[in-house]
Backbone as ProteinMPNN parsed JSONL, in Angstrom:
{"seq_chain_A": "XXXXXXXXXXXXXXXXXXXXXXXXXXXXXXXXXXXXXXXXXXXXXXXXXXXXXXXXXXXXXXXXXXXXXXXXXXXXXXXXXXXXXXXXXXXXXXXXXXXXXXXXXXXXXXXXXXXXXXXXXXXXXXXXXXXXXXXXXXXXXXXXXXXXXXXXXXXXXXXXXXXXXXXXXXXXXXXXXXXXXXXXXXXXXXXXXXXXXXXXX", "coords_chain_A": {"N_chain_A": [[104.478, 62.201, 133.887], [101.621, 62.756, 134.5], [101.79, 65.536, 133.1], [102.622, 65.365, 130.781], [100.419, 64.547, 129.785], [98.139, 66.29, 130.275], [99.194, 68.426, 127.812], [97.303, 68.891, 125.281], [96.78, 68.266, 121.813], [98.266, 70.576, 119.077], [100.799, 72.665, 119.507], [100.144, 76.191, 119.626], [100.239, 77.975, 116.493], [102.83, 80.412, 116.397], [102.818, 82.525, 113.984], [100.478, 82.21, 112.803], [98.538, 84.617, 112.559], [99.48, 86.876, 111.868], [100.286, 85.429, 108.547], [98.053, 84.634, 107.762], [96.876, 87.112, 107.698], [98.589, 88.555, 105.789], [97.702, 86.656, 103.677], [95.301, 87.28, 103.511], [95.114, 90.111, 102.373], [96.711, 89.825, 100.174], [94.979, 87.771, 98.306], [92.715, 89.658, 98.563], [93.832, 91.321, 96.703], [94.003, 90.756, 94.313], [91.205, 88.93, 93.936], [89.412, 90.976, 94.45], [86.028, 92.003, 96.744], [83.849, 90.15, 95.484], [85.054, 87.843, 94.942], [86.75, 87.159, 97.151], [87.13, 85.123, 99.927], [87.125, 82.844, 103.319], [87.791, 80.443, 102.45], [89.162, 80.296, 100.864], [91.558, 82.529, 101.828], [92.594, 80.45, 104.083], [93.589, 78.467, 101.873], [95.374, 80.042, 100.689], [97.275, 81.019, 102.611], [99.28, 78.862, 104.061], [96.572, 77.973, 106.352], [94.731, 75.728, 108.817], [91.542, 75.217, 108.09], [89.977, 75.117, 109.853], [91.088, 76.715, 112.81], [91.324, 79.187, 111.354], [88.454, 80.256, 110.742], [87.421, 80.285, 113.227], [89.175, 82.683, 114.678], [88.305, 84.536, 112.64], [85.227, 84.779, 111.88], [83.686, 85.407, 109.599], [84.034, 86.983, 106.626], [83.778, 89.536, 106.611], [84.776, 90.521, 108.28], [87.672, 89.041, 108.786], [88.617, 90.766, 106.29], [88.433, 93.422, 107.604], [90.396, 93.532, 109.263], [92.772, 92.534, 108.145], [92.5, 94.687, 106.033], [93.859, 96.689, 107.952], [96.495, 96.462, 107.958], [96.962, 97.601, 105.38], [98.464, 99.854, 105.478], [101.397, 100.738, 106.918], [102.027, 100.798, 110.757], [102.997, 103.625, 112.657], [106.19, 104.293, 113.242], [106.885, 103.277, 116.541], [109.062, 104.061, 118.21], [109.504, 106.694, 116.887], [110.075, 110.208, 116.83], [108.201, 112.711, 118.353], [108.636, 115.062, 118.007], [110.511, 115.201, 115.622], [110.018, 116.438, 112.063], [110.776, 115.615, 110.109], [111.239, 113.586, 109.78], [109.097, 112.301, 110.104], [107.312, 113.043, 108.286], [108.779, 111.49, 106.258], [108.083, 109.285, 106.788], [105.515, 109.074, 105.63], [105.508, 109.384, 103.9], [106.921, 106.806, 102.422], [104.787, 105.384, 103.762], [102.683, 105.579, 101.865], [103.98, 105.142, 99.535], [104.241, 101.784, 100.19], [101.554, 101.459, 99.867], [100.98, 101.523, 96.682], [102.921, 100.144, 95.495], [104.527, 97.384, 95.154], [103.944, 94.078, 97.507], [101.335, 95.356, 97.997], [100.019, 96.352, 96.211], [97.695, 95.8, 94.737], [95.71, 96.312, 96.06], [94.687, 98.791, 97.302], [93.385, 100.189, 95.013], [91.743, 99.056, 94.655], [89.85, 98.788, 96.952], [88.886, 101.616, 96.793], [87.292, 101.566, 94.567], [85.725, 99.773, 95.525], [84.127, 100.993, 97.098], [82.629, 102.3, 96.45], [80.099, 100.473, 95.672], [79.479, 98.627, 97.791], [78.775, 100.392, 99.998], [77.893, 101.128, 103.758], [80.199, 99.794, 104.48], [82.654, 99.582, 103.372], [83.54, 101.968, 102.607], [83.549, 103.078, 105.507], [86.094, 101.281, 105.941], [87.836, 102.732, 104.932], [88.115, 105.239, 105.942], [88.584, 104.776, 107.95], [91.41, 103.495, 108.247], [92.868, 105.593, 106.728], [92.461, 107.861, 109.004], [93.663, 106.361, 111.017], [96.475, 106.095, 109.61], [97.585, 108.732, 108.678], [96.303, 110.743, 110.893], [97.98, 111.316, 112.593], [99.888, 112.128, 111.578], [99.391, 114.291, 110.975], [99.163, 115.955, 113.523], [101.761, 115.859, 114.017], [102.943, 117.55, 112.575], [101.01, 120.228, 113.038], [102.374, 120.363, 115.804], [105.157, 121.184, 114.576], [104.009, 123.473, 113.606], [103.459, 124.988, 115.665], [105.435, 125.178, 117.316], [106.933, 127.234, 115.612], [108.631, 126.061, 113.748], [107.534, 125.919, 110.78], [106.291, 127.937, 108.694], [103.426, 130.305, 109.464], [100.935, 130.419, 108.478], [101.126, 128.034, 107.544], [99.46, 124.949, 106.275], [98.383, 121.879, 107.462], [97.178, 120.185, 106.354], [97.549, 120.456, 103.893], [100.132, 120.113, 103.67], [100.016, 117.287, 104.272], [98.464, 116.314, 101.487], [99.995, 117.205, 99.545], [101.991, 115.733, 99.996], [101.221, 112.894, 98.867], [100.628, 113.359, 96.757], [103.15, 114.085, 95.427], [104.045, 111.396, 95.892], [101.904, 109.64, 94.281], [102.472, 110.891, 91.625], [104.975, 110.202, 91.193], [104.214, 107.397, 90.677], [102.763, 107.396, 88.844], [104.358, 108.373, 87.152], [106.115, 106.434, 86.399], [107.162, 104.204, 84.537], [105.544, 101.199, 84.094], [106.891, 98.973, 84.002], [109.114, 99.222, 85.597], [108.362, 99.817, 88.22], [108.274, 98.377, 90.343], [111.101, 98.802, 91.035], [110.907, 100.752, 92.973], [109.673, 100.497, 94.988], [111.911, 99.372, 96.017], [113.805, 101.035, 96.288], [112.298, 102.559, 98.249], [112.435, 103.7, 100.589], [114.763, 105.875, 99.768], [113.164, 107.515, 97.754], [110.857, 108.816, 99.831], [112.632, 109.726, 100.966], [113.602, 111.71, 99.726], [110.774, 112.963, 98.534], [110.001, 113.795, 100.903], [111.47, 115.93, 101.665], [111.272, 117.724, 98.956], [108.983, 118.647, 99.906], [108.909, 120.185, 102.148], [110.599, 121.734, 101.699], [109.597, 123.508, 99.849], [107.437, 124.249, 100.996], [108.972, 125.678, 103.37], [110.774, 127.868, 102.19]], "CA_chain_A": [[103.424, 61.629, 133.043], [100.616, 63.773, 134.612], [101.888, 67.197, 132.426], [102.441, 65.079, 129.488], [98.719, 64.052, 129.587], [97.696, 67.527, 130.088], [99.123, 68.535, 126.685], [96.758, 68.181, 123.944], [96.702, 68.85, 120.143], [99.186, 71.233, 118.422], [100.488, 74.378, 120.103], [99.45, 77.875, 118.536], [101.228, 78.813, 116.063], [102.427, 82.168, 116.312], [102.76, 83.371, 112.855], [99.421, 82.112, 112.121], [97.635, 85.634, 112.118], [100.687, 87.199, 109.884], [100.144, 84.742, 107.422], [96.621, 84.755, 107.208], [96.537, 88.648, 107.169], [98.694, 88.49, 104.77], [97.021, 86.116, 102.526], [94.099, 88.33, 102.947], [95.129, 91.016, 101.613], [96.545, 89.509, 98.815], [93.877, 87.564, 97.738], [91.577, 90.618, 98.285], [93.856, 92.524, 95.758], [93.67, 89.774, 92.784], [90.061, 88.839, 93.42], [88.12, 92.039, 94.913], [85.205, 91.724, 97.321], [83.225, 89.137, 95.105], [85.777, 86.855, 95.438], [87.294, 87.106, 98.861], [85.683, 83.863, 100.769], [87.856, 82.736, 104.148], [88.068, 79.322, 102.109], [90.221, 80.816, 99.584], [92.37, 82.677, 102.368], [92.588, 79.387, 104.203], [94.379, 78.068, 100.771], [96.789, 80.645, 100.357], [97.958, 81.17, 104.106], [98.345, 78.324, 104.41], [95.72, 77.379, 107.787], [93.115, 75.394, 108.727], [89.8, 76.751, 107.735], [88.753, 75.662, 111.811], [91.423, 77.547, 112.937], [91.036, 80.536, 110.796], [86.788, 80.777, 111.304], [87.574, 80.47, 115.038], [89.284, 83.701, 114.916], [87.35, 85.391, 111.979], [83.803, 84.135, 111.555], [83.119, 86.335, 108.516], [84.603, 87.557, 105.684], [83.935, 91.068, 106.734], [85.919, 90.597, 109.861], [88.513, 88.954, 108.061], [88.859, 92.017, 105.597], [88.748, 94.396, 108.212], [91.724, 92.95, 110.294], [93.725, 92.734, 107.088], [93.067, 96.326, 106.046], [94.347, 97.533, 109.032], [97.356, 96.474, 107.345], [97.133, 97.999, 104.242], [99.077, 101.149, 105.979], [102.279, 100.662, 108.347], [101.744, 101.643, 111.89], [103.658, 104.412, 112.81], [107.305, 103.392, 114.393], [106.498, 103.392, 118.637], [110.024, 104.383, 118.686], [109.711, 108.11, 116.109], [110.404, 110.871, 117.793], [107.137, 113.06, 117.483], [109.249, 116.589, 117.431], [111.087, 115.167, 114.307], [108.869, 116.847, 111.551], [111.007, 115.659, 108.589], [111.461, 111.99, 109.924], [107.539, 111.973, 110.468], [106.992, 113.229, 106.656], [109.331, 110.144, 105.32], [107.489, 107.544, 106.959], [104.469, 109.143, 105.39], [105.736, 109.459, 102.273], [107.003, 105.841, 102.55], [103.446, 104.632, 104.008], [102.079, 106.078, 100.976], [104.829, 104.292, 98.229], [103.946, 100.888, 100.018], [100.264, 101.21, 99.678], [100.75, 101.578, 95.525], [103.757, 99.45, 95.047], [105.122, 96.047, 95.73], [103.277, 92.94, 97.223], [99.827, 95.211, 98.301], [99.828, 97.318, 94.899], [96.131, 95.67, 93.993], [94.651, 96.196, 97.168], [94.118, 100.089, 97.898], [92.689, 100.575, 94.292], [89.973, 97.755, 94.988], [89.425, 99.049, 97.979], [88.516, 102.82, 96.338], [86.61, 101.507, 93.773], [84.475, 98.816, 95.896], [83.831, 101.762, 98.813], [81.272, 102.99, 96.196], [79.695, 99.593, 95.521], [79.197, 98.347, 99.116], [78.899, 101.347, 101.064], [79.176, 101.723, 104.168], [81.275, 99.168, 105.022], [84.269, 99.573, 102.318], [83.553, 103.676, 102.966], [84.03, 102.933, 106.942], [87.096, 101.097, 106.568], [89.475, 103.294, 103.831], [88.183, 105.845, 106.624], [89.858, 104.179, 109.181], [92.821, 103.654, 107.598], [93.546, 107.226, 106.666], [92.581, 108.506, 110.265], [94.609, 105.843, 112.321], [97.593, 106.364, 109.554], [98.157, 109.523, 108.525], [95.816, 111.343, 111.498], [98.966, 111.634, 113.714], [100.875, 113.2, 111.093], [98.631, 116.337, 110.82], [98.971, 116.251, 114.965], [103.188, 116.368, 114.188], [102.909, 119.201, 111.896], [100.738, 121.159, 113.806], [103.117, 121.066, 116.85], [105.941, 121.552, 114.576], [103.685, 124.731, 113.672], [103.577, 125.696, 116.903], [106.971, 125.377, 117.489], [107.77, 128.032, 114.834], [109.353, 125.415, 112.554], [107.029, 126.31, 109.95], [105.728, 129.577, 108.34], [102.41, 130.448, 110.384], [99.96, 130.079, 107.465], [101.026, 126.658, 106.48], [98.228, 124.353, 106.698], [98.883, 120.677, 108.066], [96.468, 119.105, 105.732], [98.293, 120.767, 102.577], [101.265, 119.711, 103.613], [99.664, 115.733, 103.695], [98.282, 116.291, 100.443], [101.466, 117.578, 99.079], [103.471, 114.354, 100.153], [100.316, 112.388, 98.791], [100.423, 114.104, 95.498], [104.202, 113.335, 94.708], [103.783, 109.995, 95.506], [101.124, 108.984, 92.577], [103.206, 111.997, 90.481], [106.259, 109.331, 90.754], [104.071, 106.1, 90.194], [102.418, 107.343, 87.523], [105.127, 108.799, 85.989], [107.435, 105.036, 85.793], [106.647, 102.87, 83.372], [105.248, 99.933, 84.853], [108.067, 97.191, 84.191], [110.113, 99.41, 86.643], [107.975, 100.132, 89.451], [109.132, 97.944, 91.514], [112.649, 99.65, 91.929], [110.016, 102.366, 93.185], [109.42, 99.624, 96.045], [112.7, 98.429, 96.526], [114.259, 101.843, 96.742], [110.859, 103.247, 98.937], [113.257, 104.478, 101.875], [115.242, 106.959, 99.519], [112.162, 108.437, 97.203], [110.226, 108.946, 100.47], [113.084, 110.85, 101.707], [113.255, 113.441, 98.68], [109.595, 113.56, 98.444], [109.684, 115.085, 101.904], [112.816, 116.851, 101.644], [110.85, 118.621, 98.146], [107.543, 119.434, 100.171], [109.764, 120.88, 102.883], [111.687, 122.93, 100.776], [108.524, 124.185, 99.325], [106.761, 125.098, 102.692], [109.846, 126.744, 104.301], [111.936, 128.449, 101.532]], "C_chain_A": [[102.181, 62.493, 133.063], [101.125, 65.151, 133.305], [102.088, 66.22, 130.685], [100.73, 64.79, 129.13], [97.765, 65.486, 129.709], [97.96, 68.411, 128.589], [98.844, 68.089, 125.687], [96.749, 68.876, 122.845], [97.836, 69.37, 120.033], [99.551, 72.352, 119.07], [100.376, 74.95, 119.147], [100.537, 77.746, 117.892], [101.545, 80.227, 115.893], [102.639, 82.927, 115.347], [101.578, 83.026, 111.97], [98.546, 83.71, 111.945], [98.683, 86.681, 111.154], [100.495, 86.553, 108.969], [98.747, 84.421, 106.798], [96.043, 86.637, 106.716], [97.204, 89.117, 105.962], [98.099, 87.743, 103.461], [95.77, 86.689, 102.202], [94.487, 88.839, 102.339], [95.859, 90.878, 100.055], [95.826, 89.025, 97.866], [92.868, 88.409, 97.278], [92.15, 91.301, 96.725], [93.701, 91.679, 94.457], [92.096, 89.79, 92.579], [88.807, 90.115, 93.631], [87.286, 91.1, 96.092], [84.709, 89.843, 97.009], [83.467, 87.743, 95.606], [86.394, 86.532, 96.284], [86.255, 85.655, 99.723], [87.204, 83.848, 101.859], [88.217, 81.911, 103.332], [89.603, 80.184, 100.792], [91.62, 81.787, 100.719], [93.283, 81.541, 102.781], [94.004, 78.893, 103.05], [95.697, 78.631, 101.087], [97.664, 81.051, 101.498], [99.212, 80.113, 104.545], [97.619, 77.682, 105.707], [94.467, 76.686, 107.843], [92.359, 76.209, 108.669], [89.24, 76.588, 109.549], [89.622, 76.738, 112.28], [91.061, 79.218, 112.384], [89.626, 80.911, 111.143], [86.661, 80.64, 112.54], [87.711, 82.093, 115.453], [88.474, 85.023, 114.316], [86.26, 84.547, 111.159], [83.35, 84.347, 110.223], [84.244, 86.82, 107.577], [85.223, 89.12, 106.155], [84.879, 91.457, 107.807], [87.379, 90.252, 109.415], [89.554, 90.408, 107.151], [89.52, 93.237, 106.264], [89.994, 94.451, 108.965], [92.676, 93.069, 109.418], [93.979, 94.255, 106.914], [93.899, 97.416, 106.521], [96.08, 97.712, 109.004], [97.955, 96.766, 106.573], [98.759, 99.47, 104.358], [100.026, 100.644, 107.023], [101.969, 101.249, 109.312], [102.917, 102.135, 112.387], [105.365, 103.964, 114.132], [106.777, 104.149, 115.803], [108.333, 104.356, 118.873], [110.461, 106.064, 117.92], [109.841, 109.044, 116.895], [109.286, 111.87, 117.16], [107.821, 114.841, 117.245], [110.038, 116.249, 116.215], [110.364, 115.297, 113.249], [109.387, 115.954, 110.398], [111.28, 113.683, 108.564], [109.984, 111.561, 109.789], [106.778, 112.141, 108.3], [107.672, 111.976, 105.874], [108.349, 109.17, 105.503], [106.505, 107.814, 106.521], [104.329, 108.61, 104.167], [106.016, 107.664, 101.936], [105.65, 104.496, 102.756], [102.666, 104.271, 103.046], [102.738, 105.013, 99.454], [104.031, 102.93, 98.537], [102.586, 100.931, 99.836], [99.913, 101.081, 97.657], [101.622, 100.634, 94.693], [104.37, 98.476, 95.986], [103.552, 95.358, 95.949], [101.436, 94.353, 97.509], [99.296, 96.603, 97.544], [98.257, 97.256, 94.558], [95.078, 95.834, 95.305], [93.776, 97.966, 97.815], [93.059, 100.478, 96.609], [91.308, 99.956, 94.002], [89.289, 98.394, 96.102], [88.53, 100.709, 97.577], [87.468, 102.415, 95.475], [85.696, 100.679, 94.121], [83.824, 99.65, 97.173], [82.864, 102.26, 97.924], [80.691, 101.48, 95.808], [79.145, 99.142, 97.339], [79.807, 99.132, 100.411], [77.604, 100.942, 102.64], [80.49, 101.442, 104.705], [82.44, 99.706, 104.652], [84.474, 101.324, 102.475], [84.491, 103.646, 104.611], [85.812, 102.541, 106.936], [88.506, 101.852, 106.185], [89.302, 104.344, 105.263], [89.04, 105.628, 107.789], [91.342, 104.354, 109.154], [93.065, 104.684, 107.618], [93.048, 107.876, 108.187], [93.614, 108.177, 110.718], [95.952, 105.887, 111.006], [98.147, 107.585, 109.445], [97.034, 110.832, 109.7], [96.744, 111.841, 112.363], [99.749, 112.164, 113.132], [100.704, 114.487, 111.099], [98.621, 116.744, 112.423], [100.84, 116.851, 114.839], [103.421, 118.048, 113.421], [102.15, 119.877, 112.611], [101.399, 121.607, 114.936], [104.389, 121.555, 116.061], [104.931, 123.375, 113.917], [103.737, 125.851, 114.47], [104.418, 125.877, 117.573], [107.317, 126.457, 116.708], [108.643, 127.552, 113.619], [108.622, 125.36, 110.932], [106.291, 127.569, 109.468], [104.398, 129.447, 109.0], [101.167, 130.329, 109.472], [100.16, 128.87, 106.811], [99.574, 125.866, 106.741], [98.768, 122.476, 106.44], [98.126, 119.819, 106.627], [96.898, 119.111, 103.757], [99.349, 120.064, 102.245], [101.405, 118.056, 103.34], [99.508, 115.565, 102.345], [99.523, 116.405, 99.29], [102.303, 116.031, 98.927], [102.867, 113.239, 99.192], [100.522, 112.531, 97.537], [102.072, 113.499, 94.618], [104.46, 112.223, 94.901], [103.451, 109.253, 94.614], [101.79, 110.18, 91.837], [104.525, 110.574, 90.275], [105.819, 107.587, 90.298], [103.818, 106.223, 88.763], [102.997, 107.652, 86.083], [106.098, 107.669, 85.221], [106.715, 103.956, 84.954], [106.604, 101.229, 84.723], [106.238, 98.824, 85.28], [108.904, 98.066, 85.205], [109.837, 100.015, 87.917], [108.462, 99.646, 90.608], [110.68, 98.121, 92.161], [112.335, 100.611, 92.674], [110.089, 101.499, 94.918], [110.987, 99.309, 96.66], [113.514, 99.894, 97.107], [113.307, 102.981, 97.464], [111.73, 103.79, 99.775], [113.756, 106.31, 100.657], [114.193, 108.207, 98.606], [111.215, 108.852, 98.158], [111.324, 110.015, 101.17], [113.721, 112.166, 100.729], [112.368, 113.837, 98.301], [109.478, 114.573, 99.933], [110.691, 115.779, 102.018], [111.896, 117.996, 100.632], [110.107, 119.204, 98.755], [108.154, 120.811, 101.344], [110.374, 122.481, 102.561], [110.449, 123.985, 100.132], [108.201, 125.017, 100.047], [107.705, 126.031, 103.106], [110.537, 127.895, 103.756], [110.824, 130.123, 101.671]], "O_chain_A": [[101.677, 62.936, 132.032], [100.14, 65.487, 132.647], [101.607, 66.635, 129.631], [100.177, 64.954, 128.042], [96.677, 65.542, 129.137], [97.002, 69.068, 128.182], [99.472, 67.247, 125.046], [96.711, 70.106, 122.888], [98.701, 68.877, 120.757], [98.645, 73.159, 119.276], [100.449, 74.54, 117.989], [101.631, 77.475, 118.388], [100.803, 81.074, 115.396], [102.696, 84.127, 115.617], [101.498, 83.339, 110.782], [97.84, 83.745, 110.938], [98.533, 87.07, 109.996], [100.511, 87.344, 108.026], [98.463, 84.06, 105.657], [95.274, 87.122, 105.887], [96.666, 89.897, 105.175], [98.074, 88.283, 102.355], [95.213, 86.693, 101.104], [94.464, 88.307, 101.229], [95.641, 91.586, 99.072], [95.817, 89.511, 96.735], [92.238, 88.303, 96.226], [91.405, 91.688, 95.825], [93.136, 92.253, 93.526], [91.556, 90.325, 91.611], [87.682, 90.16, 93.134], [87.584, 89.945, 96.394], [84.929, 88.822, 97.661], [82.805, 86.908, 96.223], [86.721, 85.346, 96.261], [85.055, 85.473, 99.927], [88.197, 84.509, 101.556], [89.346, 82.274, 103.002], [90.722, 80.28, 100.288], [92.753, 81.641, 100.258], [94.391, 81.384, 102.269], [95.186, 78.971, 103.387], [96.717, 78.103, 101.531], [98.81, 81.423, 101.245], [100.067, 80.528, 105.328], [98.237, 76.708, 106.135], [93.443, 76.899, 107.193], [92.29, 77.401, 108.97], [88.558, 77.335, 110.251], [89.079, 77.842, 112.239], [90.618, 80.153, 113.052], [89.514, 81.906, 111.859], [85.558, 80.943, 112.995], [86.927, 82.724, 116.162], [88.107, 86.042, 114.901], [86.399, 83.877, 110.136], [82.636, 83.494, 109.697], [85.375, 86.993, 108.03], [86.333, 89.653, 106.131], [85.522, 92.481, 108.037], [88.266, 91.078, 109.635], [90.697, 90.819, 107.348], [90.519, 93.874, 105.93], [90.526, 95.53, 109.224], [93.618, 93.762, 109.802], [94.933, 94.938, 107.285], [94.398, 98.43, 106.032], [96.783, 98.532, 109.594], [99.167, 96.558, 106.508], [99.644, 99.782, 103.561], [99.528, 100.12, 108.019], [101.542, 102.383, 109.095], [103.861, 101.375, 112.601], [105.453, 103.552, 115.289], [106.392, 105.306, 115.97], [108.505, 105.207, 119.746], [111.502, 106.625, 118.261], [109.681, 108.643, 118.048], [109.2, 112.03, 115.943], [107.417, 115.617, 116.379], [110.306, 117.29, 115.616], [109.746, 114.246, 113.075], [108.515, 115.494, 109.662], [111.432, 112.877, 107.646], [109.741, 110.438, 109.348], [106.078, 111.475, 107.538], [107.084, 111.51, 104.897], [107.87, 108.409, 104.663], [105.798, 106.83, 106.741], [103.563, 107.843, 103.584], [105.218, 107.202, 101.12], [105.516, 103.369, 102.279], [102.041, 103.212, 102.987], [102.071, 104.382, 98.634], [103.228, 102.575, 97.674], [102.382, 99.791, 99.419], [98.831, 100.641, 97.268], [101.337, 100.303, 93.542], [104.653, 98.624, 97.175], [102.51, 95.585, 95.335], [100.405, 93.886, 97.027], [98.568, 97.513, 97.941], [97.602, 98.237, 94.205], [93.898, 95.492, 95.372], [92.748, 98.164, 98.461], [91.991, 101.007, 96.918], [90.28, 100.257, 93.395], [88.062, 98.478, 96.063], [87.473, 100.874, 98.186], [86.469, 103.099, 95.698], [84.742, 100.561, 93.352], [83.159, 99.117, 98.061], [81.973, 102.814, 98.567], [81.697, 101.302, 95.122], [78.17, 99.758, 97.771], [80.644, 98.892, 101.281], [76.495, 100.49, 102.358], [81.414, 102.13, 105.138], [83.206, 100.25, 105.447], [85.604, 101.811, 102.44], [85.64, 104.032, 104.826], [86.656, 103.151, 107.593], [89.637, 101.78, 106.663], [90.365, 104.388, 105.881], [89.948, 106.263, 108.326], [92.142, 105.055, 109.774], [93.619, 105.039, 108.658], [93.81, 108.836, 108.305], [94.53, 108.964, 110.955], [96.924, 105.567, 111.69], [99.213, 107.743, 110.042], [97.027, 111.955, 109.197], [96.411, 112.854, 112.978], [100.557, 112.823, 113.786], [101.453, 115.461, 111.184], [98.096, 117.826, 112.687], [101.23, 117.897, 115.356], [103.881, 119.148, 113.728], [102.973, 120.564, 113.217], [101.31, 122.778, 115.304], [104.964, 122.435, 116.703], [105.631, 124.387, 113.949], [103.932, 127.05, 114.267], [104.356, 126.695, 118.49], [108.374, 126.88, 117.178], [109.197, 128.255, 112.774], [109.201, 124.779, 110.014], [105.607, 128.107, 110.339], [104.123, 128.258, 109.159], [100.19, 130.043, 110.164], [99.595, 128.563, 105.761], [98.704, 126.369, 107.453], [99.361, 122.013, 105.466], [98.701, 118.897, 106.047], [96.697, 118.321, 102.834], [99.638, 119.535, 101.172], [102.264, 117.5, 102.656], [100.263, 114.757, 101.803], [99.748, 115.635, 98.356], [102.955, 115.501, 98.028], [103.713, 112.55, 98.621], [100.639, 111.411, 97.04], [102.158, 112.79, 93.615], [105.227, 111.743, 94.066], [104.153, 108.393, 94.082], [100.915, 110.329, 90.984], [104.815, 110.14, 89.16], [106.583, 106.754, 89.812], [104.288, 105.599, 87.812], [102.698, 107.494, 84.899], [106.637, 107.734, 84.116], [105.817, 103.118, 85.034], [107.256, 100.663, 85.6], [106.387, 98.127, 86.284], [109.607, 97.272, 85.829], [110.668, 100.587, 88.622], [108.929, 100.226, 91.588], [111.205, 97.774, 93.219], [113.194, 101.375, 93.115], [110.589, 102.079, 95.882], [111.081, 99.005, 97.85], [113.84, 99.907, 98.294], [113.534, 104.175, 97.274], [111.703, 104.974, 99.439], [113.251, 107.428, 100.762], [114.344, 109.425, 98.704], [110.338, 109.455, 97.538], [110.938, 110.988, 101.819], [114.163, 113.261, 101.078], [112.419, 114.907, 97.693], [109.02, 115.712, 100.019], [110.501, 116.514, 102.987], [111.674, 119.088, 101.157], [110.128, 120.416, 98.539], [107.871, 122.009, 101.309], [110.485, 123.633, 102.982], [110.62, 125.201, 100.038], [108.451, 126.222, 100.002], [107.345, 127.202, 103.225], [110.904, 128.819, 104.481], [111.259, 131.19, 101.238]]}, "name": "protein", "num_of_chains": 1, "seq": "XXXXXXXXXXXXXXXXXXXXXXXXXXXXXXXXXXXXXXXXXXXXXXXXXXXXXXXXXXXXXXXXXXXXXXXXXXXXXXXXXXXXXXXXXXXXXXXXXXXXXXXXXXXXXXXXXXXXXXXXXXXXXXXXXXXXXXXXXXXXXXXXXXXXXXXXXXXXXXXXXXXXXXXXXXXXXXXXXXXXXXXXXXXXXXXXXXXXXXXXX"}
């Protein structure tokens, strides 16, 4: 009786901050800044609003926690001497940030970083350090390994992967982007197969 009387309220749920980070960032990409409120996360999550302003007080905190999402974090399990496995998941990082569910959220995010600077500046910064900052660390050792010609340049080679990414969104007609999403594994692994082939041949 004592341990039953010790448990009160609801336990945690533990897919409450997945489902709220996700509803951020979808919300953010429909309504932008303006419209971003927690109350409107809240809704679409769905969680209590006490819960949710427990963990994020603010909007801006909110936002920022989401963002951090915008970009996959790099598999724990990659192997960092694999140069051409490290270029897919880039290339891949890169597809989901333009297509599927968080398509409206990177181009809000570009276009509200000049509106309410320096926040929205600070955080795309983030993002591109903590995702693709460890790729320009794999290419440089595979530089230094010899696995690449000695004048390549690490940050070319990002740009490169970067480049045929929006070259293949912009090139599909809209109504069929989303096969762009669904088949993201295999166009991520002939975008870096092409840049590859470029660099080494």
């Amino acid at each position: 009786m004592g341990s039953a009387a010790g448990v009160r309220g609801r336990p945690a749920d533990p897919g409450i901050e997945n489902r709220v980070l996700t509803a951020a960032l979808t919300v953010y990409g429909e309504v932008g800044w303006a419209g971003f409120t927690l109350d409107a996360v809240a809704r679409r999550a769905p969680v209590g609003k006490a819960a949710l302003y427990r963990r994020w007080p603010t909007k801006e905190d909110l936002l920022l926690a989401a963002l951090e999402r915008l970009a996959e974090p790099p598999d724990e399990d990659a192997d960092p001497a694999d140069l051409r496995g490290c270029l897919i998941a880039m290339a891949g990082q890169v597809i989901g940030m333009y297509v599927g569910p968080k398509a409206m959220v990177l181009p809000r995010v570009l276009i509200e970083a000049g509106q309410y600077p320096p926040r929205f500046d600070d955080m795309v910064q983030n993002i591109v350090q903590a995702r693709f900052g460890a790729s320009r660390f794999i290419i440089q050792a595979a530089l230094d390994r010899g696995e690449l010609p000695p004048d390549t340049s690490p940050d070319l080679i990002v740009d490169a992967i970067m480049g045929r990414v929006l070259r293949l969104i912009v090139l599909t007609p809209g109504a069929q982007r989303t096969a762009i999403h669904t088949e993201r594994d295999q166009h991520a692994a002939a975008i870096a197969d092409y840049v590859l082939h470029a660099v080494i041949r």
